[in-house]
C-alpha positions in Angstrom: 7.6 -7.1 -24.0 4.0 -8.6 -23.4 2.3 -6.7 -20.7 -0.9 -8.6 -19.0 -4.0 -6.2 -18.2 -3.2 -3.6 -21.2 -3.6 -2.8 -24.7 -0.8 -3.4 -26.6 -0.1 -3.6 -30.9 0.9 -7.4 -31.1 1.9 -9.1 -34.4 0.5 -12.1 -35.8 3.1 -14.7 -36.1 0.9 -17.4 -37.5 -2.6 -18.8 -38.1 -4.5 -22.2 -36.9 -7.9 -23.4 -36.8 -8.1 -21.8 -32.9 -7.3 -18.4 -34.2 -4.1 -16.3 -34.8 -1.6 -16.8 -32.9 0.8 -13.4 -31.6 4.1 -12.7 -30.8 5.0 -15.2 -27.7 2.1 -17.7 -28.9 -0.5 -15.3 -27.2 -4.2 -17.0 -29.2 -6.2 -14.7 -30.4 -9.4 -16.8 -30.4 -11.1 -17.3 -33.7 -14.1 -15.8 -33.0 -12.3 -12.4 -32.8 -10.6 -12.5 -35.6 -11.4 -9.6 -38.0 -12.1 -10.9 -41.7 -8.7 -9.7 -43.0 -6.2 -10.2 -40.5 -2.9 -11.7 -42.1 0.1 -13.4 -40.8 2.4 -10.7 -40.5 -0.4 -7.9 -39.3 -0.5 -5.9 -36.2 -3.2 -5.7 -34.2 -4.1 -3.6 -30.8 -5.2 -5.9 -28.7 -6.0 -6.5 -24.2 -3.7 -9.4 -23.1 -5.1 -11.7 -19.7 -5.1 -14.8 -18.4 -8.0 -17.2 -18.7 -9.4 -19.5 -16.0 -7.0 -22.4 -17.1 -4.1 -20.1 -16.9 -3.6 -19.4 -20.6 -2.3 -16.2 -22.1 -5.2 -15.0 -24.7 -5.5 -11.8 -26.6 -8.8 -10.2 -27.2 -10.1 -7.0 -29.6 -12.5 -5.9 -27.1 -11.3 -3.3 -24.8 -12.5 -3.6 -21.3 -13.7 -0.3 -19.1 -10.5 -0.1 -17.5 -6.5 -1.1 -18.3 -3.3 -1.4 -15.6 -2.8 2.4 -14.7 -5.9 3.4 -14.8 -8.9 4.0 -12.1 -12.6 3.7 -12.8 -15.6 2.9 -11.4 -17.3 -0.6 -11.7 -20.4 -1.7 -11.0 -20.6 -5.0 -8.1 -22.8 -7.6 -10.2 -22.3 -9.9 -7.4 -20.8 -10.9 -4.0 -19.0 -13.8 -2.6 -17.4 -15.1 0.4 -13.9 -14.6 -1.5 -14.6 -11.6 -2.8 -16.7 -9.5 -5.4 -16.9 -9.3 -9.0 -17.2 -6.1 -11.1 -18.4 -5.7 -14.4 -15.6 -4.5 -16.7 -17.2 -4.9 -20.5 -15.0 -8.3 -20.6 -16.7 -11.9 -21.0 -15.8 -12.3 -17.3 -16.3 -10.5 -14.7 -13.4 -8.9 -12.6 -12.4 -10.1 -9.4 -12.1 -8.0 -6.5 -11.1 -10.0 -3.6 -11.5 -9.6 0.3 -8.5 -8.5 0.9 -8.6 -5.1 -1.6 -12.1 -4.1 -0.3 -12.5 -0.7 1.6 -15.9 -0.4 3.1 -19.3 -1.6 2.7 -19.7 -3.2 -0.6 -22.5 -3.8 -2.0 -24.5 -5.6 -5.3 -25.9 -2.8 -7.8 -23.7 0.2 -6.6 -20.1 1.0 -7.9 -16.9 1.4 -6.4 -13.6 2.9 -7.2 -10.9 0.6 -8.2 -7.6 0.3 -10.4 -6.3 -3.0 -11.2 -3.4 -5.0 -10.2 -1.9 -8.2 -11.1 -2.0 -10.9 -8.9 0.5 -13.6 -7.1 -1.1 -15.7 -10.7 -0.9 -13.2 -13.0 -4.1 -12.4 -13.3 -5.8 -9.3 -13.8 -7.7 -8.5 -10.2 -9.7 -5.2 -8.8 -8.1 -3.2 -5.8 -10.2 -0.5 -3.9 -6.7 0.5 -2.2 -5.4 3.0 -5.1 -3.2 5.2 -3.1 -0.2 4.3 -5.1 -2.4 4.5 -8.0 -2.8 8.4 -7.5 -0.7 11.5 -8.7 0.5 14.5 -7.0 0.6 16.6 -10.3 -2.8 18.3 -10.1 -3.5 21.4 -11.9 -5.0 22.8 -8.8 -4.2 25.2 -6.6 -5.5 26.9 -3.2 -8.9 28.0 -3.0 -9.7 26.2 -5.9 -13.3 23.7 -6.1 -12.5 20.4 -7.0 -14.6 17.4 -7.4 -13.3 13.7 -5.4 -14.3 10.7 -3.9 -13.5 9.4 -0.9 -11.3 5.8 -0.9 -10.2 5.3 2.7 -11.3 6.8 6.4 -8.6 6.8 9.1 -9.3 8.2 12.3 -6.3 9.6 13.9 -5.8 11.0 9.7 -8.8 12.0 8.1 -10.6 11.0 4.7 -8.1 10.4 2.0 -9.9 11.8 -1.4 -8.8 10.9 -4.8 -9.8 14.3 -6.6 -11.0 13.6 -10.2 -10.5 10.1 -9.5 -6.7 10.8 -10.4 -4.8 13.2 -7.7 -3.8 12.6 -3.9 -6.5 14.7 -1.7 -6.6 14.5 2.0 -9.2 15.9 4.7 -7.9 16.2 7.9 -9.7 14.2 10.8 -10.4 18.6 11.9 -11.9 19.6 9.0 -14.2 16.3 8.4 -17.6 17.4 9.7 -20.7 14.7 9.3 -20.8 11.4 8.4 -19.3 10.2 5.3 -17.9 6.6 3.7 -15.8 5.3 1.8 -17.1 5.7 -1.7 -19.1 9.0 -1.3 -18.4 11.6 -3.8 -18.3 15.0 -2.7 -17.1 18.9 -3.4 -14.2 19.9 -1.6 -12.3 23.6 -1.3 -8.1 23.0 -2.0 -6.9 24.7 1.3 -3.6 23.7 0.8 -1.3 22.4 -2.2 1.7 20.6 -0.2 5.6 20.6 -1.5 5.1 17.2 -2.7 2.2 18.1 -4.4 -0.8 16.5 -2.7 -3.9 18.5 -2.3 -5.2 19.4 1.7 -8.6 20.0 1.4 -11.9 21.1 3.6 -15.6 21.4 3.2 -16.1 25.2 4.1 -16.2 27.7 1.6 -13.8 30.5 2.6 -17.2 32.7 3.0 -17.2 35.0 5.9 -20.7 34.2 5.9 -20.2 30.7 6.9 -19.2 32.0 10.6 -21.6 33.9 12.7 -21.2 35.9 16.0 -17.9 36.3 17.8 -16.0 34.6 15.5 -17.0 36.0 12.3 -16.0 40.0 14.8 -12.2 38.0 14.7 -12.2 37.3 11.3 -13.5 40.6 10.0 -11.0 42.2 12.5 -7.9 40.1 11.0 -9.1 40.9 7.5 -8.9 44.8 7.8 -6.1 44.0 10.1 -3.5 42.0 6.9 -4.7 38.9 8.9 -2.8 39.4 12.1 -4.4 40.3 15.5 -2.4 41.0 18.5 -4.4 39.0 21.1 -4.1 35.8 22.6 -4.7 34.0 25.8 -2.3 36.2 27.8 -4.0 39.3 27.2 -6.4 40.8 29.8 -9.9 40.5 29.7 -10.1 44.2 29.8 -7.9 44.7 26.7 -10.0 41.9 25.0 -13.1 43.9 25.6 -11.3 47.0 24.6 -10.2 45.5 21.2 -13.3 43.4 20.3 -16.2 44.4 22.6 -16.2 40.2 23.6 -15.4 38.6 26.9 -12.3 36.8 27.6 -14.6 33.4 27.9 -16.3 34.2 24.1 -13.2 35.3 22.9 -11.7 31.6 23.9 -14.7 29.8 22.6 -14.5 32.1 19.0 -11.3 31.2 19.2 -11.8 27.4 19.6 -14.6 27.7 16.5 -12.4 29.4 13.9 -9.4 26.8 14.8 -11.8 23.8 14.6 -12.6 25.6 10.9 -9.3 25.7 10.2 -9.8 29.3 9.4 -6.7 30.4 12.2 -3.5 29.7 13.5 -2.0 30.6 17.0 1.5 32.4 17.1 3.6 33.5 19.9 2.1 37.0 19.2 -1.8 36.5 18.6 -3.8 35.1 16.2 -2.6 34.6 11.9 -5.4 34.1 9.7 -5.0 31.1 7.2 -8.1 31.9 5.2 
């Protein structure tokens, strides 16, 4: 079965002045033709339609394939869309409708391809379905990812290595990023289905300062539980922690913003 936007082994079927001519009459122009190619040879070759909707072969092997992702450099922009260079003749289409974010000529973006409603081969910055869940990864691990897409009731979804599912959530996304930034991220979590939850901290004690870094060295030396929550008296609080109620609240508040705690019906579970 010919499939448009890969690499394929295709033989040649027979031989005219345009070139040779593959299995399903797919040309493989002339000018491509290595010097000993005979009817009856296979040859790898990337199979795309032309401009005038014609099924050609060609030797050359562009930067990227269906199935894969890659960045591409924007050569230039139009009111219909922007075109990529993918090492082909022609540059690559990415229309309005697939961009995420600024784009802009000179820089590169992350894409995989798609075929279109013409079957053509076409760039699409939305690559979620184009991402794994198999990872090698696991928690507390660095990993390297760009970001793709910013939702704000979500968080920045990552694609780690350019390959796996990574997510930040909207609590753990501190600063201002955009789409396209590449950053280093900390897994926090690997979820059942695989996908990678993931933050900017370090899990460095150092990180946190004050009050909250007292709760956190108190849950470490306590197997990451501590009896005290909002119900407790201010006097036992002061007791346990030497803190005020009020700072114990706002330490509180800090380490869940960090993601670093959890609240239970009994106190406080540490998640780093």
């Amino acid at each position: 079965m010919i499939e448009i936007g890969k690499m394929q082994k295709l033989q040649v079927i027979r031989k005219s002045g345009s070139g040779a001519h593959l299995v399903d009459d797919i040309l493989l122009p002339i000018n491509e033709l290595p010097g000993n190619l005979e009817i009856g040879d296979t040859i790898e070759v990337f199979v795309y339609k032309n401009g005038e909707d014609k099924t050609l072969a060609t030797v050359r092997k562009p930067k990227l394939t269906i199935g894969e992702l890659g960045f591409l450099k924007v050569v230039e922009i139009t009111n219909f869309g922007a075109f990529l260079d993918w090492g082909m003749p022609k540059d690559l289409l990415l229309p309005l409708k697939e961009q995420v974010g600024v784009i802009r000529e000179g820089e590169f973006c992350l894409v995989g391809l798609y075929i279109n409603n013409n079957n053509k081969v076409c760039a699409s910055m939305r690559i979620y379905n184009l991402l794994s869940n198999d990872s090698p990864y696991q928690e507390k691990d660095r990993v390297n990812g760009t970001i793709y897409s910013i939702n704000e009731e979500i968080g920045a979804f990552v694609a780690v290595d350019d390959t796996y599912h990574g997510l930040i959530h909207k609590n753990q996304l501190y600063g201002n990023y955009a789409v396209g930034d590449q950053i280093e991220l900390r897994v926090k979590k690997v979820r059942a289905d695989g996908k990678l939850e993931l933050s900017f901290r370090d899990k460095a004690y150092n990180e946190i300062e004050g009050d909250a870094r007292k709760i956190l060295e108190r849950l470490k030396s306590g197997g990451g539980t501590l009896l005290i929550n909002d119900d407790s008296s201010p006097d036992y609080i002061k007791t346990e922690l030497n803190m005020s109620k009020r700072a114990f609240k706002r330490a509180v508040g800090r380490l869940l913003k960090e993601g670093a705690i959890e609240i239970t019906e009994e106190g406080i579970k540490s998640m780093w």
